[in-house]
C-alpha positions as CSV (number, residue, x, y, z in Angstrom):
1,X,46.1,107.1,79.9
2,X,49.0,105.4,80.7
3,X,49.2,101.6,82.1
4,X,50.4,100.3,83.9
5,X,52.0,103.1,86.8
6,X,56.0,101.6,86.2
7,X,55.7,102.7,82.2
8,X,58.9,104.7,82.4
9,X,60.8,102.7,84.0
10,X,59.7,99.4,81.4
11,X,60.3,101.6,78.6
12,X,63.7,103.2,79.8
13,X,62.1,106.9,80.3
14,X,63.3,107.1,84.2
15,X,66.7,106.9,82.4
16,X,66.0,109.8,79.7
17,X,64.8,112.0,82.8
18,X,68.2,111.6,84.2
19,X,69.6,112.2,81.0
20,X,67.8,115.7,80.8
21,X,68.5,116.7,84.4
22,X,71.9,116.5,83.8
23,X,71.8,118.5,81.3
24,X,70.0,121.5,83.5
25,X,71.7,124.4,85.0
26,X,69.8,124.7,87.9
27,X,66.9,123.7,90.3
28,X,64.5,125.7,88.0
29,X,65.2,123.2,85.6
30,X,65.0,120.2,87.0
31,X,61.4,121.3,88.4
32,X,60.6,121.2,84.8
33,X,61.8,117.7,84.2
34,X,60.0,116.2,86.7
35,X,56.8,117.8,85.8
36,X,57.2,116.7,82.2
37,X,53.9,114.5,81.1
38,X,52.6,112.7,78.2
39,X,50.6,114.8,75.8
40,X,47.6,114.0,74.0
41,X,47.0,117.6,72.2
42,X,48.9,117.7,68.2
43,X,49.1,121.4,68.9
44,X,50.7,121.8,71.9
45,X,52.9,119.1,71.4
46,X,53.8,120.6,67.9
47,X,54.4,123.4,69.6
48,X,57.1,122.0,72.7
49,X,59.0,120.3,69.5
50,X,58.9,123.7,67.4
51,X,60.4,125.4,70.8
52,X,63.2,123.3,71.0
53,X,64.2,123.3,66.9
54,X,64.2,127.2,67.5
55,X,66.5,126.7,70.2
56,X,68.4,124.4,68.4
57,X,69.2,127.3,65.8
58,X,69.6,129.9,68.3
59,X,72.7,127.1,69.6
60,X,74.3,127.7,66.2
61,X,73.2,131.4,65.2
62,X,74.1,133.3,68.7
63,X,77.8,133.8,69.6
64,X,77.7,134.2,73.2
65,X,74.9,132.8,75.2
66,X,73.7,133.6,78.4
67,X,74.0,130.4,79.9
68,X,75.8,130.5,83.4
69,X,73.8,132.6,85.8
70,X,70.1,130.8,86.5
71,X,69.7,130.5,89.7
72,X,66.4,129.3,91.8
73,X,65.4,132.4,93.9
74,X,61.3,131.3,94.3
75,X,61.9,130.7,97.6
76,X,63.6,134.2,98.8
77,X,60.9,136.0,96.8
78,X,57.8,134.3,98.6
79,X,60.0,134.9,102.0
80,X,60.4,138.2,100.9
81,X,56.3,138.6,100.3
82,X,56.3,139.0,104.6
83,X,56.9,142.8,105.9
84,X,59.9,143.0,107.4
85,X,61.7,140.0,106.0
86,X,64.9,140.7,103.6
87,X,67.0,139.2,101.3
88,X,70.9,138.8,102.5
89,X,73.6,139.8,100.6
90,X,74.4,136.2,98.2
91,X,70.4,137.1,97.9
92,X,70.7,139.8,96.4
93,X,74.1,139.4,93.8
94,X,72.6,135.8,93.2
95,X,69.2,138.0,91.9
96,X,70.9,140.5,90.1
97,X,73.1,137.7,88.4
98,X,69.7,136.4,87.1
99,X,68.1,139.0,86.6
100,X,71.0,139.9,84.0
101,X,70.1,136.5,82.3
102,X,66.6,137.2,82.4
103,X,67.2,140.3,80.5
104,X,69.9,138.5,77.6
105,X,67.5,136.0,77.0
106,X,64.3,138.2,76.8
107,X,66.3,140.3,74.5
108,X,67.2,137.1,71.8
109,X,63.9,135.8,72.1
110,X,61.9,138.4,71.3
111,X,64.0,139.4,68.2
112,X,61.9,140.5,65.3
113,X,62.6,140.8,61.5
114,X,61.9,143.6,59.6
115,X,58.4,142.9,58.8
116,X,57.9,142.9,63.2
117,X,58.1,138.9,62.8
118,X,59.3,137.2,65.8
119,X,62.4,135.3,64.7
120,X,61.9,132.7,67.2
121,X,58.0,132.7,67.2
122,X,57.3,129.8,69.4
123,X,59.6,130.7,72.1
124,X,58.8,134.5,71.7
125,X,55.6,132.8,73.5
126,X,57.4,132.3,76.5
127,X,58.3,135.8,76.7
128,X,54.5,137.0,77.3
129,X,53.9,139.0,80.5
130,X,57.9,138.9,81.2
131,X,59.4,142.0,82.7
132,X,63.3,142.7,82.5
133,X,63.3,144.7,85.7
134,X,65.7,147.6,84.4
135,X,65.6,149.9,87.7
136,X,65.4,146.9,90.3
137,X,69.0,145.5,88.4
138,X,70.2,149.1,88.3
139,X,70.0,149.7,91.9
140,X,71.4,146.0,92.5
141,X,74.4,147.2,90.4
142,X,74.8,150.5,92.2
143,X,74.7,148.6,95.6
144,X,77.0,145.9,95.3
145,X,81.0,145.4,93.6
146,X,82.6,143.5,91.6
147,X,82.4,140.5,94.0
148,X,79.4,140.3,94.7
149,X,79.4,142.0,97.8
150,X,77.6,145.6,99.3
151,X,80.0,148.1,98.0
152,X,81.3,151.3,99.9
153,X,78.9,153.7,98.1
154,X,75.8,151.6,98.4
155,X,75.2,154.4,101.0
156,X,77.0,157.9,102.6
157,X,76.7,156.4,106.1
158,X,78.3,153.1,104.8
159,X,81.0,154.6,103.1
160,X,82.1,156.9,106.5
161,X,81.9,154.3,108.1
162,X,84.2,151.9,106.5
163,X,86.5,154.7,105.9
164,X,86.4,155.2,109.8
165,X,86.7,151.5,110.2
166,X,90.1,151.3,108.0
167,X,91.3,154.4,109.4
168,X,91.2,152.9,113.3
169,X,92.2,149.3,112.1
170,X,95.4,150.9,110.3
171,X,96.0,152.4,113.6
172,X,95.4,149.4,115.7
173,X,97.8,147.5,113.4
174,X,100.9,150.1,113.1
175,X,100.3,150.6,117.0
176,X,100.5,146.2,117.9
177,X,103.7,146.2,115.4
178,X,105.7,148.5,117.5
179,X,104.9,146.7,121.0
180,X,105.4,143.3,118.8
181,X,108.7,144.8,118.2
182,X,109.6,146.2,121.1
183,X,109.0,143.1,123.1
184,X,111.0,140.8,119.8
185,X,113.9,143.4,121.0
186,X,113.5,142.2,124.8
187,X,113.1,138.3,124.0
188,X,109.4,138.0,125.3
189,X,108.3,136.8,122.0
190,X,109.7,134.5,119.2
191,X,111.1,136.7,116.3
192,X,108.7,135.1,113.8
193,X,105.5,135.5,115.8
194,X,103.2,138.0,114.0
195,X,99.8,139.6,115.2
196,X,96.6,137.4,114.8
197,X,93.0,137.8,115.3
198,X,90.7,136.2,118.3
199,X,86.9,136.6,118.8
200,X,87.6,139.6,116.4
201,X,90.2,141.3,117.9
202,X,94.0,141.9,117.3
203,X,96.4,140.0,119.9
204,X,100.1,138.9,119.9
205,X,100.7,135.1,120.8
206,X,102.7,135.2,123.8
207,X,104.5,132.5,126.1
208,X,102.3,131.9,129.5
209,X,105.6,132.7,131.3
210,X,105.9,136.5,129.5
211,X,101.9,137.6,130.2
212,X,103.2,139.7,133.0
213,X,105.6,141.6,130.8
214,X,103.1,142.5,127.7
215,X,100.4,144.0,130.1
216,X,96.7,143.9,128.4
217,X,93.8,141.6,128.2
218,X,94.3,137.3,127.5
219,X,91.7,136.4,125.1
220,X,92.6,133.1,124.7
221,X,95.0,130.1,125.2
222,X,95.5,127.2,122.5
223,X,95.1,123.8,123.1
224,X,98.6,122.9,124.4
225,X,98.8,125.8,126.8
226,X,101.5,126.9,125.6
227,X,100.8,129.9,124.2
228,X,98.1,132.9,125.0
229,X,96.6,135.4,123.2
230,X,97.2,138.9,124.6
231,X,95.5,142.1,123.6
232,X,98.0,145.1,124.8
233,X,96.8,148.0,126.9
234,X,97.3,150.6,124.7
235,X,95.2,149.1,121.6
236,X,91.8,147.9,123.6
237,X,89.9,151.1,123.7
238,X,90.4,151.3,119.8
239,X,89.5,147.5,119.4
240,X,85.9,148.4,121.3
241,X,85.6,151.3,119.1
242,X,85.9,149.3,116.2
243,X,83.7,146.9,117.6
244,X,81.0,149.7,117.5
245,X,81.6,150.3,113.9
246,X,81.7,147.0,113.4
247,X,78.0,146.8,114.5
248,X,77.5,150.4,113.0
249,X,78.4,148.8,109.6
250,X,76.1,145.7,110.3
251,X,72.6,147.8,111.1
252,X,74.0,149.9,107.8
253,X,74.4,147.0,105.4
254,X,70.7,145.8,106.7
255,X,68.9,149.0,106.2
256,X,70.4,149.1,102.9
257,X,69.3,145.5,102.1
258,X,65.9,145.8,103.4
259,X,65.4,149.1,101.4
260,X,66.2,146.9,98.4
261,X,63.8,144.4,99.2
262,X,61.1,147.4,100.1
263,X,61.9,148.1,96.0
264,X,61.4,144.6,95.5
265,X,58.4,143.9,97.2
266,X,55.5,145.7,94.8
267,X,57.4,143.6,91.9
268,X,57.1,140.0,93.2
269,X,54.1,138.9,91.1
270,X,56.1,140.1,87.8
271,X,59.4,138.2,89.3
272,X,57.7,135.2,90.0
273,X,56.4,135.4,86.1
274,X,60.5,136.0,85.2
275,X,61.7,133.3,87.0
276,X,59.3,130.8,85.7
277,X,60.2,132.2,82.0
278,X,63.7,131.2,82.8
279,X,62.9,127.5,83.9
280,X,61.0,127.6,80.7
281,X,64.2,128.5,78.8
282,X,66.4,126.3,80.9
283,X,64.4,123.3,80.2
284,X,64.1,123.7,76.4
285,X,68.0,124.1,76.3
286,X,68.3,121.5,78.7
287,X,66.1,119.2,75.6
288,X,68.1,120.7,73.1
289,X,70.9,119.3,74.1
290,X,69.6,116.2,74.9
291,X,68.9,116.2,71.2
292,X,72.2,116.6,70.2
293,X,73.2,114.0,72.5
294,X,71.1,111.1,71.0
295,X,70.8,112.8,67.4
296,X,67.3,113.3,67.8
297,X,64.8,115.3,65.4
298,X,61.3,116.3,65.7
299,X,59.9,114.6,62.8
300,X,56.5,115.7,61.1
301,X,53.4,115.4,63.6
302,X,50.0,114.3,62.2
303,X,47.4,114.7,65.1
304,X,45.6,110.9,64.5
305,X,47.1,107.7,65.6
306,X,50.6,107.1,62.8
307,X,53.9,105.3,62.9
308,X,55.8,105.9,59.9
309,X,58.9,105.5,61.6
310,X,62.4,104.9,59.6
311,X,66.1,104.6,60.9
312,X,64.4,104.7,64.5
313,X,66.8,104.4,67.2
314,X,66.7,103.4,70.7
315,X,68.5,106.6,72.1
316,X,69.8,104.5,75.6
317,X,71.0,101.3,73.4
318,X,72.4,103.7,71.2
319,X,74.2,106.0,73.4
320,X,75.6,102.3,75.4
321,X,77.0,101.0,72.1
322,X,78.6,104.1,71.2
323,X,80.5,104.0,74.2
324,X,81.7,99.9,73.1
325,X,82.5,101.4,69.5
326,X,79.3,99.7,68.2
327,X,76.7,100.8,66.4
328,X,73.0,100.5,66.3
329,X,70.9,98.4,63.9
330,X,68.1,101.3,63.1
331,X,64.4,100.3,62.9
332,X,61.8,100.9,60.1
333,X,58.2,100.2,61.3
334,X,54.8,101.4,60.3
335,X,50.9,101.6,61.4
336,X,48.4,103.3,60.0
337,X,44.7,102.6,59.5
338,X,45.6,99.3,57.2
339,X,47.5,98.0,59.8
340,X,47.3,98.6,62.9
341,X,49.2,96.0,64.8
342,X,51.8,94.7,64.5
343,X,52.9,90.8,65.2
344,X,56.3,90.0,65.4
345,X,57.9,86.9,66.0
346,X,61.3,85.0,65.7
347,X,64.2,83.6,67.8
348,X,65.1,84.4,71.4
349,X,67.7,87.5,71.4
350,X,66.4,88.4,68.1
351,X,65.6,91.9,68.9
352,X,62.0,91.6,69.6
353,X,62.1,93.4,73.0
354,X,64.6,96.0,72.2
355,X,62.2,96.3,69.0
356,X,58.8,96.7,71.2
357,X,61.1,99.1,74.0
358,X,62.0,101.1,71.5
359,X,58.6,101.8,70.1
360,X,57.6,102.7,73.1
361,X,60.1,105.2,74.2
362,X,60.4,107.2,71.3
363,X,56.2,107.5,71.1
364,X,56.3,108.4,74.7
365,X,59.3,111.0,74.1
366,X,57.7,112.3,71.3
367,X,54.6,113.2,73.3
368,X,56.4,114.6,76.0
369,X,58.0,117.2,73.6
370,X,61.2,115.8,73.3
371,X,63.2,114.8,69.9
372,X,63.5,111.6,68.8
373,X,66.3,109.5,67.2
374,X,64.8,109.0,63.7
375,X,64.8,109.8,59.7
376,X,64.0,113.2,58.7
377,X,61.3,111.6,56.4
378,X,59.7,109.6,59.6
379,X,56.2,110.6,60.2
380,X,54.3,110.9,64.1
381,X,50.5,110.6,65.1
382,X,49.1,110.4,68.2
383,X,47.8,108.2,70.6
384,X,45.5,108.8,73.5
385,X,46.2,106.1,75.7
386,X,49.5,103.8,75.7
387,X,49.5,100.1,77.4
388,X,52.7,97.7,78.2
389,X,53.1,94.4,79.4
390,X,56.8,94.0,79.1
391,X,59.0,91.5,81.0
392,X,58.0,89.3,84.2
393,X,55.4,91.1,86.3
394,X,55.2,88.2,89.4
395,X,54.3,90.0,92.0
396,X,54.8,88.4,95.6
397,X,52.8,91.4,98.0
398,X,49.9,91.3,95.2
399,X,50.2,87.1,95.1
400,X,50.0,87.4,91.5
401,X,51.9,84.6,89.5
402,X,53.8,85.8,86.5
403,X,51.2,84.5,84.1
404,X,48.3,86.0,86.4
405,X,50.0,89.3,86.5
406,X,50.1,89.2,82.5
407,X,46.1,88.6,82.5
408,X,45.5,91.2,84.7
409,X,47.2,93.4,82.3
410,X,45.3,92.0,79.6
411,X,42.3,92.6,81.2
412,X,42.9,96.1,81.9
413,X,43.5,96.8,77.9
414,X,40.5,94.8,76.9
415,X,38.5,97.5,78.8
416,X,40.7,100.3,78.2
417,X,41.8,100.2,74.5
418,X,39.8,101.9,71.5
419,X,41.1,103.4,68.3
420,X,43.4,105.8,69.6
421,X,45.4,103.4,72.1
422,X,48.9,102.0,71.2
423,X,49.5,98.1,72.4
424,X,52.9,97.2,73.2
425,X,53.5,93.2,74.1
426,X,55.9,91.4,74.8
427,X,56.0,87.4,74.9
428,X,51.9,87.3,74.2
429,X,50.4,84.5,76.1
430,X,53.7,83.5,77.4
431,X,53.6,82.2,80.7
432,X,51.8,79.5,80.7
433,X,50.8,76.0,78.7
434,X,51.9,76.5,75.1
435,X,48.1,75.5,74.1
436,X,46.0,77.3,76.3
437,X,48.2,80.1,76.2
438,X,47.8,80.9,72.3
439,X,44.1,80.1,72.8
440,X,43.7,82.9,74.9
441,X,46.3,85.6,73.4
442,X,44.5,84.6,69.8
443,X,40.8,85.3,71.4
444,X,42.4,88.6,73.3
445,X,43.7,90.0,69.9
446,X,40.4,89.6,68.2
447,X,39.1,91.9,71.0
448,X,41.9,94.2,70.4
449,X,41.6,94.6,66.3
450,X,37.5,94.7,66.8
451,X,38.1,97.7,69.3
452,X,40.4,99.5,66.4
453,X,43.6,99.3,68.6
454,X,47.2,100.1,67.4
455,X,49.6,97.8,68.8
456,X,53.4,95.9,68.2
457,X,53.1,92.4,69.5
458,X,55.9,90.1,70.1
459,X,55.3,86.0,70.0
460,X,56.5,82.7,69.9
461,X,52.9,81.0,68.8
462,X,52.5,79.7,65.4
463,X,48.6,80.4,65.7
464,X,49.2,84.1,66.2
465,X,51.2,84.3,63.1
466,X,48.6,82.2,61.3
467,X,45.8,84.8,62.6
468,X,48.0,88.0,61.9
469,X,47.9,86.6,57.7
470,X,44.6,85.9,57.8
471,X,43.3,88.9,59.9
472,X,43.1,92.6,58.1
473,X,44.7,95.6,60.3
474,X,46.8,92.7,61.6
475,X,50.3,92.1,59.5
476,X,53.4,89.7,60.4
């Protein structure tokens, strides 16, 4: 559970979403960062952080990495699932571009030792039930050139008919150069006028005044009016043949295209399986490098409730003061079961927020799988449920007064906390009349260290501190 619904943005985890998008190649992803959530399971958080170290090493052991072509083809292949329907021509190169990348990275993944150990074992996981489609990318190489485009002998008929094609638009272009010529020589046309294509057709651009003397077919005028288009006599019948080949080479390039997608078709539920493998690999690269970005590690993961945190950064500060030529004061905290919360007080722009923010994030990062900015030695449990009350909640559509909005979240941790929640707090009681205030923040933290609840408290009231000394499981 986590309370209240704004968490990430309190804690600055919008931001490290933004981060991690940026660092994605493609749509596929992105999809993954926005359906990254907050784990509660050791092992399969264990297991997101293990992916990531593994692809951390890969970064440094492999030379050249497949990392250009993903591209987000989900869409065309449910299309594609309907008879009849078929993939275009950017389709198809953009599918054999990644299905080339599906292949590379199957291929390093699934690298085994001698002894037939995976090399990467927790990503070889995400290689399960992936096929590398060796046929379907051999036909999409046979089929198109080095452009991208449906090559000349993707079929006999296409090839004759392009060949015809060139041969009759050769002849179409030696036969308008000679008239051009000819009516340069009689001063019906500017010297440095040169053919030029309308609606798909070859004309000469012509003075209004000269139509009569180039006999043929005006296609077109320009804006001014002072020049037309004119298609001569002698090249119109070739024009309309090419126009029929034209087409000829259109209902070609489609029967090749849907014979493609035909091959395609039987495979979808196996390519639908590839391309979620490579958003799966797209988004632990993407958190790889947002690793190296804010120097984060995944530290050593116990499956109970455990802060043993030292030279803990707050990865946004951090990255901000970098930028200023500043550097970050790191943070050492720990809770365990001899104390579980924390209550920490001192002077206004003392760090106490920036103290309780960073907490949070890095516990919530951590549970989403992502490294965190801290020691090697640091160790990480895990917490069930996380609860905030960070910063004026006065809400004026809810007509909740800051101090009302602060009980209402108080309330909701009373009833929600037990020994696997993390507190965070910030100004405790604040709000409202310095007496009544500490009253009720003392008699909410007895609730909270009778209940077993893990928490970092911030304060200004002297009777809080007084309680936190006298209290065990509560430290100053």
């Amino acid at each position: 559970m986590i309370y209240p619904q704004h968490f990430e943005q309190k804690i600055g985890f919008a931001e490290i979403r933004q981060l991690l998008t940026g660092h994605c190649l493609s749509t596929l992803g992105k999809s993954r960062v926005e359906e990254m959530t907050f784990l509660t399971k050791a092992d399969e958080i264990r297991l997101l952080h293990q992916q990531v170290q593994e692809f951390r090493r890969i970064m440094a052991e492999v030379t050249e990495l497949p990392e250009q072509d993903f591209f987000d083809l989900r869409s065309t292949i449910q299309r594609i699932r309907i008879d009849g329907v078929h993939m275009d021509e950017k389709e198809l190169h953009t599918l054999y571009l990644s299905l080339r990348t599906l292949h590379s990275w199957v291929a390093i993944l699934r690298n085994e030792e001698e002894g037939e150990q995976p090399v990467y074992p927790a990503l070889h996981k995400l290689t399960e039930g992936v096929f590398t489609f060796h046929s379907i990318t051999k036909r999409a190489e046979q089929i198109l050139d080095r452009y991208g485009r449906i090559s000349d002998n993707a079929s006999p008929e296409l090839a004759s008919i392009r060949q015809e094609l060139r041969r009759h638009e050769g002849s179409v272009s030696r036969t308008l150069n000679k008239i051009l010529k000819a009516a340069q020589a009689e001063g019906w046309v500017d010297k440095d006028v040169v053919p030029t294509l309308r609606d798909g057709r070859l004309v000469i651009p012509a003075a209004p005044a000269m139509k009569r003397k180039l006999k043929g077919i005006i296609h077109d005028e320009s804006s001014t009016g002072k020049t037309v288009f004119i298609e001569p006599a002698e090249v119109v019948e070739v024009n309309n043949h090419i126009r029929e080949l034209e087409a000829e080479e259109k209902r070609e390039v489609i029967r090749i295209l849907k014979d493609f997608t035909e091959l395609l078709r039987p495979n979808i539920p196996e390519l639908v399986r590839g391309y979620e493998f490579l958003a799966d690999v797209e988004f632990v690269r993407a958190k790889a490098h947002l690793a190296d970005q804010i120097g984060g590690i995944s530290p050593q993961i116990d499956k109970n409730p455990l802060i043993d945190w030292t030279l803990a950064r707050h990865p946004l500060l951090a990255l901000n003061l970098k930028k200023q030529g500043k550097k970050i004061v790191p943070l050492e905290i720990e809770l365990n079961r001899k104390q579980r919360i924390l209550v920490i007080s001192g002077p206004n722009a003392g760090g106490k927020s920036v103290c309780l923010k960073t907490v949070g994030l890095l516990q919530y990062m951590l549970q989403c799988g992502l490294p965190v900015p801290m020691g090697e030695n640091s160790k990480c449990g895990i917490f069930k449920d996380i609860f905030i009350d960070i910063g004026d909640e006065q809400s004026i559509e809810d007509d909740l007064s800051t101090y009302s909005s602060h009980l209402l979240n108080m309330k909701n941790m009373m009833r929600g906390c037990n020994p696997h929640s993390l507190l965070l707090i910030d100004e405790f009681g604040g709000g409202t009349e310095p007496t009544i205030g500490g009253a009720i923040a003392e008699a909410v933290l007895k609730c909270f260290v009778r209940d077993g609840a893990y928490g970092v408290i911030t304060t200004h009231y002297q009777n809080l501190k007084h309680f936190a000394e006298d209290t065990p499981g509560v430290v100053n």
